[in-house]
N, C-alpha and C positions, 0 to 999 in steps of 0.2 A: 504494500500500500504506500503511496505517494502522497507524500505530505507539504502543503504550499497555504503558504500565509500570506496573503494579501493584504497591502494597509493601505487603505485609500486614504487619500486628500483630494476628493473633488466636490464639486459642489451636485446637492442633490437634483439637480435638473437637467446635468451634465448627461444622464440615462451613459454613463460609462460601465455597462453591468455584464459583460461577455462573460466575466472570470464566474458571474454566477452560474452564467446558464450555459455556455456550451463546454465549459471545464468540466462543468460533472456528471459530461457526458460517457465521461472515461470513468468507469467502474472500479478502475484501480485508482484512482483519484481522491484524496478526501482535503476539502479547501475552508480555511480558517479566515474570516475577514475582521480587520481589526478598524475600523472606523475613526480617524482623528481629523483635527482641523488646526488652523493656520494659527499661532499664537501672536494674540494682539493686547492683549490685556495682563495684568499680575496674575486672577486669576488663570487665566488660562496658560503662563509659564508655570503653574503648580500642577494643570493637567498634564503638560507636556512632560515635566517631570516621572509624574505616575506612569505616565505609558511610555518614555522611555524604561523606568522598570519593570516595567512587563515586556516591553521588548529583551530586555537582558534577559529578563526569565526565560523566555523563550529561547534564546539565542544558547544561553549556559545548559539546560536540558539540551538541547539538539534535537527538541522533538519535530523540527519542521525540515523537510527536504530542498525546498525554494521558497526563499521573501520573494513576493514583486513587489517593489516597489514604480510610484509615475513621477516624471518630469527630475524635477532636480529642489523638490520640498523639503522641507528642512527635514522630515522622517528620512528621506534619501542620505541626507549628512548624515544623521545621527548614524543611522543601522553601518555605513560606508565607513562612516571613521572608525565606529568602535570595531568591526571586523580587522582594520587595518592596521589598527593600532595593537591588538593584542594576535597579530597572526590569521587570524581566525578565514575560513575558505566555507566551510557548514556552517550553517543550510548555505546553497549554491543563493548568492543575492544577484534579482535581474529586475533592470530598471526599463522602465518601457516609459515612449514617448519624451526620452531624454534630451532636455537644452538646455543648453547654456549659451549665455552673451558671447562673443568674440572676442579673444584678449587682445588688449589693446598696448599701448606703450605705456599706459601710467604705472608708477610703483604697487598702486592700489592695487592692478590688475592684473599686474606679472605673481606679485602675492599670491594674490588668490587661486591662480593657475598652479602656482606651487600648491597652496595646501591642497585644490582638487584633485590634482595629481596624485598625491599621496593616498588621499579619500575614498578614490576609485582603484585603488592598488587591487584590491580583494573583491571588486564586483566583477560577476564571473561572466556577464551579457549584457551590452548594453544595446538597447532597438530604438533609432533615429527616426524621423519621417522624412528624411529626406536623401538622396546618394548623395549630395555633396556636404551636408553636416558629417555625415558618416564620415568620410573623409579626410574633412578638417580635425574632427576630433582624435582620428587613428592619428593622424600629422604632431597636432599642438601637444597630445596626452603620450606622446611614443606608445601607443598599442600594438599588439599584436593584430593582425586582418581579422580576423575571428572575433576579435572580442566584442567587434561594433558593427551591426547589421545595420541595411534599412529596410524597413517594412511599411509600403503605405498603408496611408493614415484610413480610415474608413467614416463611413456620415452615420451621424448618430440616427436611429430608428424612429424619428419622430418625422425627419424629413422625409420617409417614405409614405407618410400616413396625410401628407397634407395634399391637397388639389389647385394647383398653383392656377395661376388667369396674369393675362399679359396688362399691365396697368400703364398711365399715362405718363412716368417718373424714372428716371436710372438710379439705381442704388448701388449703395458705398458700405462698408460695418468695419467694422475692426480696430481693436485699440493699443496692438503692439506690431512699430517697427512700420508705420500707415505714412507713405505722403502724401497729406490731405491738398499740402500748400499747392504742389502740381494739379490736382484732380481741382479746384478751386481757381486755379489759373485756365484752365483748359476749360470748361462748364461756362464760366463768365460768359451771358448775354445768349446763350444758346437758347432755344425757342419749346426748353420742355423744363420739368421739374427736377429737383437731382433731391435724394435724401440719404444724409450720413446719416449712420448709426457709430456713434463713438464716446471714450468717454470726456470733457472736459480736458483735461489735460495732454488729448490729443494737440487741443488745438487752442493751447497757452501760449505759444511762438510763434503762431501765424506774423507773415509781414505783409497779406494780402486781405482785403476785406471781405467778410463771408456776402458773395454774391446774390442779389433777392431771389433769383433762383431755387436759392440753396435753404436746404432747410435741416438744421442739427436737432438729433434725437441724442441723448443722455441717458444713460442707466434706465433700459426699458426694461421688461421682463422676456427672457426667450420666447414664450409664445408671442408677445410682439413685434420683435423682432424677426420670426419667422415667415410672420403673416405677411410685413413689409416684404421681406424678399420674396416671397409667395407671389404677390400682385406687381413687380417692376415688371417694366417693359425688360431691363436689361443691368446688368453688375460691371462695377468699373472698380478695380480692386488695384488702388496704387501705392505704392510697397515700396519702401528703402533698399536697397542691394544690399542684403544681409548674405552669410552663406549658410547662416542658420533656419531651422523652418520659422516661416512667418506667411499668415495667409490662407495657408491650404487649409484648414476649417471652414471657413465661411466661400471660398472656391468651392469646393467639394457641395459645400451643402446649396449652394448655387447650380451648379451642375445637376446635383439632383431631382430638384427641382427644374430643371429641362431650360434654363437660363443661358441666353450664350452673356461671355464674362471675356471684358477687355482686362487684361493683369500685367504688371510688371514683368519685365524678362529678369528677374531676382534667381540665383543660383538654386535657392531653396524652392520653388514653384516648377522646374522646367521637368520633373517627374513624372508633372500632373497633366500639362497642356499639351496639347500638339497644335501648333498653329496653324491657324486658318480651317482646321478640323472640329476638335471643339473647346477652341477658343481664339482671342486671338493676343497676340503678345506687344509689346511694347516700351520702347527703352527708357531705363531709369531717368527721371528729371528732363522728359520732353514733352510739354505742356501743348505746345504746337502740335506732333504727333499725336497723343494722346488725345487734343481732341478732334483731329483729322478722323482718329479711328471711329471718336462716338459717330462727329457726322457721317460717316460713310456708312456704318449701322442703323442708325437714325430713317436713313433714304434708301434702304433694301432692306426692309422687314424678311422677306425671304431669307436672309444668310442669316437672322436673328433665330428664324425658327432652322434652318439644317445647323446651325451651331450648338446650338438646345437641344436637341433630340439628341444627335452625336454624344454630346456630352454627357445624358443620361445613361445612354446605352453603355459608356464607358464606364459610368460609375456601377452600374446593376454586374457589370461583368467582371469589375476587378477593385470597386471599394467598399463590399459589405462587411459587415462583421464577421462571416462565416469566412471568407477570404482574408479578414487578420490573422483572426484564430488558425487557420489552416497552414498559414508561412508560420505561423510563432513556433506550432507546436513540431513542425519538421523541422526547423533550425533548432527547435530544444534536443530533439532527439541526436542529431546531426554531433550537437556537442556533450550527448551522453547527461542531458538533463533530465531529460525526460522519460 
């Protein structure tokens, strides 16, 4: 029997729930879910505390075969140093939907690559959403090839449940690693409606004034947010040149939704699109370009809808959940996790 503890951190509407339901499809499988959240408060460094030891507990018994842990949450730290720190390889710890910032030249950030470096000594899988994160991280963390997969990202199950309709508006969402400023530059004076979804702080350092066009949405609730993208006519998704993932969420769930989507040619997106297929691409910080593309969509409804379909059919055929779960678990096996 196979033992794997799972500790989420995500928020309850995230519908992030595979590990429940198709992990315990394996009969030799038995799955432990450990539930925490984000410390913001004293009290809650005195939860974190408690369920740090209980992770030790678990950790000192060896009654668990795989942590998984997601992204790079401070559970991620904790479980990552303490294995590292004291030798420790059992239970096999695998991190999925792992990111990190980009080191930069500050002292800050070379630090910190130091102590990650160390943190991640002893995690024994780490799964990207994108091939050239993958890459960067094998490069910056000196990895072995193995230790850092990519596996795309998949649409959470709500977006298959909605019945979208083409509305009068292009829409925007996203609150990490977004240039709104270009999208905002390009939009100015065009002859339809544009609505962001973001949060405040996207758009603290604007140098360009939010055009009457434009209309900013703020900490809405998902299902609102869903609805909006539901009803655009079309998604313009402009994105800083990160080589980390940024994006592919609300791309994906756009596609799903049978949407064609203008996006940044950003390293971390070029997994997902295939240009002029279903979607179309666009180079970082050209305002001009960018909005040649809306107009050109704008005036051939036709390639809004063959982009859309495309794009669906691409997502139904290679980003469900049944299609994560199914690379994870042959790459577990692959490295004798599973």
């Amino acid at each position: 029997m196979l033992k794997i503890l799972v500790i989420e951190n995500i928020p309850p509407t995230s519908q992030n729930i595979w590990w429940k339901v198709y992990l315990k499809k394996y009969k030799n499988i038995k799955i432990d879910i450990l539930k925490v959240g984000q410390p913001k408060e004293i009290n809650d460094f005195l939860k974190l505390f408690k369920i740090g030891l209980l992770m030790y507990k678990c950790l000192k018994k060896s009654q668990y075969d795989l942590i998984i842990t997601f992204e790079c949450g401070w559970e991620t730290f904790l479980l990552s140093f303490y294995q590292s720190l004291f030798l420790k390889k059992r239970p096999a710890h695998i991190i999925l939907h792992f990111i990190m910032r980009e080191k930069t030249k500050t002292l800050y950030s070379r630090l910190k690559y130091i102590f990650m470096k160390f943190c991640f000594s002893s995690v024994a899988l780490v799964v990207c959403s994108s091939s050239s994160e993958r890459d960067y991280y094998i490069k910056v963390f000196n990895w072995k090839q193995n230790k850092a997969v990519f596996i795309p990202l998949y649409v959470r199950l709500l977006f298959f449940k909605i019945n979208p309709s083409n509305g009068d508006y292009i829409f925007s969402a996203g609150k990490t690693f977004r240039d709104y400023e270009t999208l905002l530059k390009a939009v100015k004076g065009l002859p339809t409606k544009v609505i962001i979804v973001a949060s405040r702080k996207n758009l603290e350092n604007l140098t360009v004034p939010i055009p009457h066009n434009v209309t900013i949405r703020s900490d809405i609730p998902l299902a609102e947010y869903a609805e909006l993208l539901a009803k655009s006519k079309f998604v313009v998704l402009p994105l800083q040149e990160r080589v980390i993932s940024v994006g592919q969420l609300v791309l994906l769930e756009s596609m799903a939704l049978g949407k064609a989507t203008i996006v940044t040619k950003a390293p971390g997106i070029m997994d997902y699109v295939i240009d002029n297929v279903t979607g179309l691409l666009v180079n970082p910080k050209k305002p001009k370009e960018l909005r040649e593309k809306i107009m050109f969509l704008l005036n051939h409804p036709e390639l809004i809808n063959s982009l859309g379909k495309a794009a669906k059919e691409k997502i139904i055929k290679y980003h469900q959940i049944e299609h994560y779960i199914t690379k994870l678990c042959k790459i577990l096996k692959q490295n004798h996790l599973l």
